[in-house]
N, C-alpha and C positions, 0 to 999 in steps of 0.2 A: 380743815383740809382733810378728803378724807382719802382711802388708801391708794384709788388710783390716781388722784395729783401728788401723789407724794413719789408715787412709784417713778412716774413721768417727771417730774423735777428733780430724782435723784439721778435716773436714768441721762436725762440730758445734759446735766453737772460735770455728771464723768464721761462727758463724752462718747458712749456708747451703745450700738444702735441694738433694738430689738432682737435680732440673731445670736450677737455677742451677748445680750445679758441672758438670752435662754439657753446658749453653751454653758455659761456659768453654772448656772444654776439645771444643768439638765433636765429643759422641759419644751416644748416646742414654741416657735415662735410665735404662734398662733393663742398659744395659753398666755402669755404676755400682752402682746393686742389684749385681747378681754380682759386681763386684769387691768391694763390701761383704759379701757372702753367701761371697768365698769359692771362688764358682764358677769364674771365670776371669781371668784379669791379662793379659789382650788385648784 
């Protein structure tokens, strides 16, 4: 499994969508997509 199925199965675990885990973590929800997509882990 690599980082973006983990992200994505943690993410839907706890019930919370894309918006809510990039306020957590202050970064846009867009940077989330591509870590989910795969695209980029920065």
């Amino acid at each position: 499994m690599n980082f973006s199925e983990k992200l994505i199965r943690l993410r839907k675990r706890e019930g919370i969508s894309q918006e809510e885990l990039a306020s957590y973590l202050e970064v846009s929800r867009q940077a989330v997509s591509r870590w989910e997509q795969g695209v980029s882990h920065s």
